[in-house]
C-alpha positions as CSV (number, residue, x, y, z in Angstrom):
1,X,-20.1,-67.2,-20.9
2,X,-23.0,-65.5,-19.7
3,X,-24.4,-63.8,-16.6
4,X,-27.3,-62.0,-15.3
5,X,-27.1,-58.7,-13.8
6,X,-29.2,-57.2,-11.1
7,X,-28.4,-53.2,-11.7
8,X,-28.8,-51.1,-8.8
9,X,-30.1,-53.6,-6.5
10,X,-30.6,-52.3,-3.0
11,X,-29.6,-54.5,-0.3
12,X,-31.4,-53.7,3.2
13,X,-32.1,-50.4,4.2
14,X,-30.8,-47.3,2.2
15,X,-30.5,-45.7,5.4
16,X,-26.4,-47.7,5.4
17,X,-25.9,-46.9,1.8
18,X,-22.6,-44.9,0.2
19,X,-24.1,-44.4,-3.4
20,X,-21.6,-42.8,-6.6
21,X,-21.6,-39.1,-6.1
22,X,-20.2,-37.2,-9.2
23,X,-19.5,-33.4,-9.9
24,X,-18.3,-32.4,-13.2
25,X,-18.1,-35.5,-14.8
26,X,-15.8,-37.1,-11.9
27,X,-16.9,-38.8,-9.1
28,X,-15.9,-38.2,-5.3
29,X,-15.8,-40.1,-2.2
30,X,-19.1,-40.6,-0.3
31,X,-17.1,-40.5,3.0
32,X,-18.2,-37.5,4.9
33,X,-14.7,-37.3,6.4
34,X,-12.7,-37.6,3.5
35,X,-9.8,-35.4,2.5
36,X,-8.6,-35.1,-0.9
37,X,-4.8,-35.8,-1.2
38,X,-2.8,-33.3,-3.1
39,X,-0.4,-34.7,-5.6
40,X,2.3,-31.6,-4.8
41,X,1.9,-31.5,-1.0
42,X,0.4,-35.3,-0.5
43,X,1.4,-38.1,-3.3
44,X,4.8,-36.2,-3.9
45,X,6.8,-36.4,-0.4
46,X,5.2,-39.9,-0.1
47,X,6.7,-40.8,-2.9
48,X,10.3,-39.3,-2.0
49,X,9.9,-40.7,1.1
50,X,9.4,-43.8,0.0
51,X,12.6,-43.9,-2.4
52,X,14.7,-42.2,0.4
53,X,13.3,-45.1,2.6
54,X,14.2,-47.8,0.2
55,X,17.8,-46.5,-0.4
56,X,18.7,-45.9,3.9
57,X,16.9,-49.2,5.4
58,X,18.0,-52.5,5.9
59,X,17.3,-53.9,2.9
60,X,14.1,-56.6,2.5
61,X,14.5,-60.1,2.2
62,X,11.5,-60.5,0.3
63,X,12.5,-64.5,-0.6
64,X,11.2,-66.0,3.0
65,X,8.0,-65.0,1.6
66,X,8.2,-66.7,-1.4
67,X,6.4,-70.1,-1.8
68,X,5.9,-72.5,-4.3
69,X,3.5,-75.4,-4.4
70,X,1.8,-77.2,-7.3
71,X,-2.7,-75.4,-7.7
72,X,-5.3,-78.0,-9.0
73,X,-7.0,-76.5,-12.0
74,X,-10.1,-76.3,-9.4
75,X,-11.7,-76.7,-6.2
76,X,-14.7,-77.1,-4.9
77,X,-14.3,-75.7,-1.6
78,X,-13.0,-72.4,-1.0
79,X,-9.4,-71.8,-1.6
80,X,-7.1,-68.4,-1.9
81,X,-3.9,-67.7,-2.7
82,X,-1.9,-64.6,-2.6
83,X,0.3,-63.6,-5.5
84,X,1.3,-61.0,-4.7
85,X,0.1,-57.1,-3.7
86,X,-3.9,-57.3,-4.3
87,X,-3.8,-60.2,-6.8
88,X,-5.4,-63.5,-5.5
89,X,-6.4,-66.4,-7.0
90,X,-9.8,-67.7,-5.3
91,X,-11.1,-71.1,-5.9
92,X,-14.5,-72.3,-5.1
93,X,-16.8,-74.4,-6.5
94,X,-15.2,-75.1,-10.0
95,X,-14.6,-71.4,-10.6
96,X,-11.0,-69.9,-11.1
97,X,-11.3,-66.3,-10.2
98,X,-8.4,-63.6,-10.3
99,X,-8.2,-60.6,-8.5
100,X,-6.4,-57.0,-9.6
101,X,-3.6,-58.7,-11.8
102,X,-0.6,-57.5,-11.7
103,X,2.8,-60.2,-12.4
104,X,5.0,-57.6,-13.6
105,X,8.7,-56.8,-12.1
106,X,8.7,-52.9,-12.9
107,X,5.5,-50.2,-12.3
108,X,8.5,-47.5,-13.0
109,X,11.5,-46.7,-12.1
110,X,10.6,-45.5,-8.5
111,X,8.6,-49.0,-8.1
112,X,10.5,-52.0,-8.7
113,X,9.0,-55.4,-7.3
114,X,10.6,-56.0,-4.1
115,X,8.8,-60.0,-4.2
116,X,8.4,-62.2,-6.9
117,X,4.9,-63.2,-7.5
118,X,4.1,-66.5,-6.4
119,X,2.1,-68.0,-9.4
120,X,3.7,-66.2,-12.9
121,X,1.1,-65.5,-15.2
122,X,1.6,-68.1,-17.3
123,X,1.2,-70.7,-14.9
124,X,-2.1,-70.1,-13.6
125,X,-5.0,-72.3,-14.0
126,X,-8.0,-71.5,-16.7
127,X,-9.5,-68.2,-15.2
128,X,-12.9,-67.6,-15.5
129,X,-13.4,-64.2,-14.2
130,X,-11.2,-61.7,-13.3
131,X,-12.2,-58.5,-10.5
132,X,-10.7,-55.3,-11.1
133,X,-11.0,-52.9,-8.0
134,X,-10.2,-49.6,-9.8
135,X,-7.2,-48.6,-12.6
136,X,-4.2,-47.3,-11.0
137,X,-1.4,-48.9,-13.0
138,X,-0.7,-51.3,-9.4
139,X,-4.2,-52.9,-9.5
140,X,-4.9,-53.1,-13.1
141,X,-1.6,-53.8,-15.0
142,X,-2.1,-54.2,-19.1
143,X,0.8,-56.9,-19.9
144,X,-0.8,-59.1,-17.0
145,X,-4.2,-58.6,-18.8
146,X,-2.9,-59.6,-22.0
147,X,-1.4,-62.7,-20.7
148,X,-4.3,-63.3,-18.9
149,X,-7.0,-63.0,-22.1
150,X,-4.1,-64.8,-24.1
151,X,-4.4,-67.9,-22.6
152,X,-8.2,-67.6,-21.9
153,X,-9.8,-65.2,-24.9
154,X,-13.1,-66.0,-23.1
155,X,-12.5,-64.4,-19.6
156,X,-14.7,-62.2,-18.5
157,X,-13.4,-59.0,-16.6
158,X,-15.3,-56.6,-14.4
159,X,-14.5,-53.2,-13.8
160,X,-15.6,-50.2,-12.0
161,X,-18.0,-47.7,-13.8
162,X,-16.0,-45.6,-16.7
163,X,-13.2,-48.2,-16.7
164,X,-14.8,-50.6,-19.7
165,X,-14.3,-48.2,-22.5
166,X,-10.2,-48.9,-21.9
167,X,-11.2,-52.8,-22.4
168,X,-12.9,-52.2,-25.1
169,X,-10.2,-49.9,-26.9
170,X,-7.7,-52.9,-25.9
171,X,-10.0,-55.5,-27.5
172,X,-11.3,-57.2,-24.5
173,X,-14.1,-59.1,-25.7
174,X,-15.6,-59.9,-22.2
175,X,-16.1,-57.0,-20.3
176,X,-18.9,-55.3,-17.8
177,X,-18.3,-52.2,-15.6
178,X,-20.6,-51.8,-12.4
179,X,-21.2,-49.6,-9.7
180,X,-22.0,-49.4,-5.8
181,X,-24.4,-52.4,-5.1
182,X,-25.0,-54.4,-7.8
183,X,-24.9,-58.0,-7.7
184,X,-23.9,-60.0,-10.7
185,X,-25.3,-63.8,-10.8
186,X,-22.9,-65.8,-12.6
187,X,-25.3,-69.2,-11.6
188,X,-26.9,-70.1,-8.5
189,X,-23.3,-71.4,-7.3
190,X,-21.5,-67.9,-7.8
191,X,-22.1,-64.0,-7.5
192,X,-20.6,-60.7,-7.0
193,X,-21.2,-57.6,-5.8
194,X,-19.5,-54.4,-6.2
195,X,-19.2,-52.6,-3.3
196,X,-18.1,-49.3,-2.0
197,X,-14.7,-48.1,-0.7
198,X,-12.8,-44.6,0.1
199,X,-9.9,-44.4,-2.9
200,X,-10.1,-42.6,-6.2
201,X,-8.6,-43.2,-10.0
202,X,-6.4,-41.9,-12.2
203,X,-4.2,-44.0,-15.3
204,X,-3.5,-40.7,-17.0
205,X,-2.7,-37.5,-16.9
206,X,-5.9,-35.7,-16.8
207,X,-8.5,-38.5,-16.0
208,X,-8.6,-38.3,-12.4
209,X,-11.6,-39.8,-10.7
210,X,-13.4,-40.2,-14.1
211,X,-13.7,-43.7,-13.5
212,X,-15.6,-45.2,-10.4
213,X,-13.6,-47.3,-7.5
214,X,-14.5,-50.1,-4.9
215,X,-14.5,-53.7,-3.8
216,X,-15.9,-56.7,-4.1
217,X,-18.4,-60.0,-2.5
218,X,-17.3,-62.9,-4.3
219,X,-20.5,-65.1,-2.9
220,X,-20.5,-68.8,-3.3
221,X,-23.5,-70.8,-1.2
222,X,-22.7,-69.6,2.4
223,X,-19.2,-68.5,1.3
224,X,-18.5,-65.0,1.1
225,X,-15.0,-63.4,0.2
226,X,-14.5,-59.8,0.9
227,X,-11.5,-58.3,-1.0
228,X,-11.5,-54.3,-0.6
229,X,-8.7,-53.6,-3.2
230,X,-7.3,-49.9,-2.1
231,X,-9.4,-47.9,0.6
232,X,-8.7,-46.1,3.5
233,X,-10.9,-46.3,6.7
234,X,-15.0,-45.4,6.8
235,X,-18.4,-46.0,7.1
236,X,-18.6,-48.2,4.5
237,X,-17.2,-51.1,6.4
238,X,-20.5,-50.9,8.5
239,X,-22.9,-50.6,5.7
240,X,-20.9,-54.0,4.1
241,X,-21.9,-55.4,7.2
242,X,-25.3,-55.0,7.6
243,X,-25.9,-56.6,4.0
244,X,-23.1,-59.9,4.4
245,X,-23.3,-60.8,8.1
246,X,-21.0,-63.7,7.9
247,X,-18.1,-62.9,5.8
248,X,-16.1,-65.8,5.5
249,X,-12.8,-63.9,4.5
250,X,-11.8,-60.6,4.6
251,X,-9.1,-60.0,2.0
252,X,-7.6,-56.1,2.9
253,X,-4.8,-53.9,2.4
254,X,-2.4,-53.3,5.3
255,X,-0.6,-50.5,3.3
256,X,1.5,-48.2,2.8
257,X,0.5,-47.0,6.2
258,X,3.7,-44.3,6.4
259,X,3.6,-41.3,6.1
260,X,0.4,-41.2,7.7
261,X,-0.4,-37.9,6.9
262,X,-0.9,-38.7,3.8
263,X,-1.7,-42.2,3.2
264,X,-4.4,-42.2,5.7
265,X,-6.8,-40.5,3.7
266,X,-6.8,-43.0,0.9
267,X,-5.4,-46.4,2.3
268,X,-5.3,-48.6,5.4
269,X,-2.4,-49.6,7.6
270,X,-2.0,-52.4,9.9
271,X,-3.8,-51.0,12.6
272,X,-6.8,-49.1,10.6
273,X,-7.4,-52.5,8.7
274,X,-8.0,-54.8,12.0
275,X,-10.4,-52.1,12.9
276,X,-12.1,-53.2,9.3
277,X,-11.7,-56.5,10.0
278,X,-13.8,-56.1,13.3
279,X,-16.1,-53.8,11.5
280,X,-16.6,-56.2,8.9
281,X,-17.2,-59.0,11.5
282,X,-15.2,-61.8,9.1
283,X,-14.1,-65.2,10.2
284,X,-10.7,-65.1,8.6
285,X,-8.4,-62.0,7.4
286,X,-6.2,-62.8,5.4
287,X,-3.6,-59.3,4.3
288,X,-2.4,-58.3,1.3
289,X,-0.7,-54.6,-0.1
290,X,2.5,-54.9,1.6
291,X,5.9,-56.6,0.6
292,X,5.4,-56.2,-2.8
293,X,6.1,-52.5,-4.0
294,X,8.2,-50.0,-1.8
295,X,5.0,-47.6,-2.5
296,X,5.6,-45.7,1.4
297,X,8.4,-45.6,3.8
298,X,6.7,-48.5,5.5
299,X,7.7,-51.0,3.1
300,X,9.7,-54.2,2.8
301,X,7.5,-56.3,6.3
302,X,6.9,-53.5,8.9
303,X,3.2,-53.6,8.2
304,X,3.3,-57.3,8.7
305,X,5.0,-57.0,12.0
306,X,2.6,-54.1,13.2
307,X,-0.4,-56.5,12.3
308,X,1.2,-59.1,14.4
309,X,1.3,-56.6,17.3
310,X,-2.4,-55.4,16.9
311,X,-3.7,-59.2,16.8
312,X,-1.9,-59.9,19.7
313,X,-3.0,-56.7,21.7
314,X,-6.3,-57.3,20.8
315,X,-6.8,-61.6,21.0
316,X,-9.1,-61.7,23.5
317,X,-11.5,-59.7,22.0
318,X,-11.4,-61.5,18.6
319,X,-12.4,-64.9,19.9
320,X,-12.0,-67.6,17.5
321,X,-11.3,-65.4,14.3
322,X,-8.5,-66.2,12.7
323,X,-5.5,-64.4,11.0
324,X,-3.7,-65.6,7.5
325,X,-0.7,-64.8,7.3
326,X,0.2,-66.4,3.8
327,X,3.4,-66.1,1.4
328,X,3.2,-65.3,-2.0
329,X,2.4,-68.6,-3.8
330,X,1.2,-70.2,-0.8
331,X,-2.9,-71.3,-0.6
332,X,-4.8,-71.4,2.1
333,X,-8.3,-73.1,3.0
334,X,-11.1,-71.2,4.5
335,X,-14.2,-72.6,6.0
336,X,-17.4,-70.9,7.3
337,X,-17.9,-71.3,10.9
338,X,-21.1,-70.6,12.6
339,X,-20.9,-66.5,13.4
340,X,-23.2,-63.9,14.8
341,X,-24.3,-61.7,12.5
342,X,-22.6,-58.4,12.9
343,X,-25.0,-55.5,14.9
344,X,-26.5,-53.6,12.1
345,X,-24.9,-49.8,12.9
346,X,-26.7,-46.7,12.0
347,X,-24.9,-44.3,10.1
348,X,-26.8,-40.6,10.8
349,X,-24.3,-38.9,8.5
350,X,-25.5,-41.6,5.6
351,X,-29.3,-39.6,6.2
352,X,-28.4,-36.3,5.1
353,X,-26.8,-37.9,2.0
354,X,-29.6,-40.2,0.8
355,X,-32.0,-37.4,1.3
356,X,-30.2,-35.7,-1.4
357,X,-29.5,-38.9,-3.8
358,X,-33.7,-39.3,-3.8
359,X,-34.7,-35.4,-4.3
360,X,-32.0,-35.8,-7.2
361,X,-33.5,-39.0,-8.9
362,X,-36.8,-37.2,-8.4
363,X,-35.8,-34.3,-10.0
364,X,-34.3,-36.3,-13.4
């Protein structure tokens, strides 16, 4: 299986670009708004929350958004379906694609899987490529990648910057880690592109933000699939823009939302991503990140209502867009209508930044 790879290509004017910024060997978020979430005073009372939340609400019933229906091995138009949290299986053009695999019932203790995924591992067509956003445990789980390389040994994975060496120690034979921007040209049917987003890593202990984090373009002819993995609002959504002005789907996160005070700074809720959505200027949103793990005290299908509510608020102004709302298991088929390109937006806090990425190439 081979591939070319365009490193660093620059799409458009640099004036829009978020670019890797590192500091002492870890990288940080290009968003000049960005707040960095404490794990004592931020990720800890979400997470108590969370459990306190699971334990003294109604409980879920996660099986009304279960579905089951048979997937051919391939399609030549454009097909998703949800699995579950931020794994999809996208179909398009005789190529099985997979996205952040994760089929397990138990992340911990604190985490149990609230709904089933809807295709198990070891049902799933061939897979020819699999997209890993970034390599918290939720996004990139090892027993799913195992499965997944066990029934297809030639699978090619790609990851973000710093993540490869972990494939490599686990004896993945296909792997390529990217950053910001590049586009990888799989043939002249199929490309991706790695693309920014406002998160950060961390699978151990002590190797937080060593590895990059993002989204991804999955391009096919006109086609082009948007799935943002874990972010929280930015600027980003407009430089995305500017480069693919007619996103076919927009595949994003809707939470955990709650409590805001924390979770804002490093993931969308149901309001924050319909702002993307319009940002992004996409045909179809189809939203994932919810139902699946009790990871805020928004869990079980509050974010799903909220979304419901903000569509409905805001109808008029989305014209003939259209909102997915799929269960897990359940595939849906996206077509390319004719758009408007989204206004290109400049981004004056991007200048300052750019200024500094060039005098620091220029200076080695």
């Amino acid at each position: 299986m081979t591939f070319c790879l365009g490193r660093g290509k620059l799409f458009g004017s640099p004036m829009h670009k978020w670019y890797p910024r590192k500091t002492r060997n870890r990288f940080y978020n290009s968003s000049p708004n960005y707040t960095p979430e404490s794990f004592l005073f931020g990720t800890m009372p979400s997470m108590l929350q969370s459990v306190i939340a699971r334990f003294t609400r109604t409980p879920y019933n996660s099986e009304k958004w279960f579905h089951t229906t048979p997937l051919p091995s391939q399609s030549s138009s454009l097909q998703i379906s949800w699995i579950g949290h931020a794994t999809f299986l996208i179909q398009v053009n005789g190529y099985n694609i997979i996205t952040d695999p994760v089929f397990g019932n138990l992340l911990s203790p604190l985490f149990p899987r609230l709904l089933k995924p809807g295709i198990s591992a070891t049902s799933l067509p061939p897979i020819d490529y699999v997209l890993i956003s970034h390599n918290h445990r939720d996004h990139m789980d090892r027993h799913s990648l195992y499965t997944i390389k066990q029934k297809n040994p030639n699978v090619h994975i790609l990851v973000a910057q710093g993540d490869k060496a972990w494939f490599d120690y686990h004896n993945f034979a296909h792997s390529s880690e990217h950053s910001w921007w590049e586009e990888i040209t799989i043939s002249p049917q199929l490309r991706f592109t790695f693309l920014p987003s406002v998160h950060w890593s961390q699978r151990y202990l002590f190797d937080k933000n060593r590895s990059l984090w993002g989204s991804w373009m999955i391009s096919s002819g006109n086609q082009h699939v948007y799935f943002a993995g874990d972010t929280a609002y930015g600027d980003h959504f407009s430089q995305i823009a500017h480069e693919f002005p007619t996103i076919t789907a927009a595949l994003l996160p809707i939470g955990p939302g709650e409590p805001s005070q924390w979770m804002q700074h490093n993931h969308l809720n149901s309001e924050t991503a319909l702002q993307a959505f319009e940002t992004l200027g996409a045909h179809a949103f189809i939203p994932m990140h919810w139902g699946t793990f009790a990871f805020g005290s928004d869990h079980g299908e509050e974010p799903i209502i909220r979304l419901k509510q903000a569509w409905e608020q805001k109808k008029e102004t989305l014209n003939d867009r259209t909102l997915h709302i799929i269960k897990a298991g359940e595939p849906v088929h996206v077509h390319q209508k004719e758009q408007l390109p989204a206004e290109p937006t400049h981004i004056p806090e991007c200048d300052e930044q750019n200024k500094q990425e060039k005098q620091h190439k220029e200076n080695g």
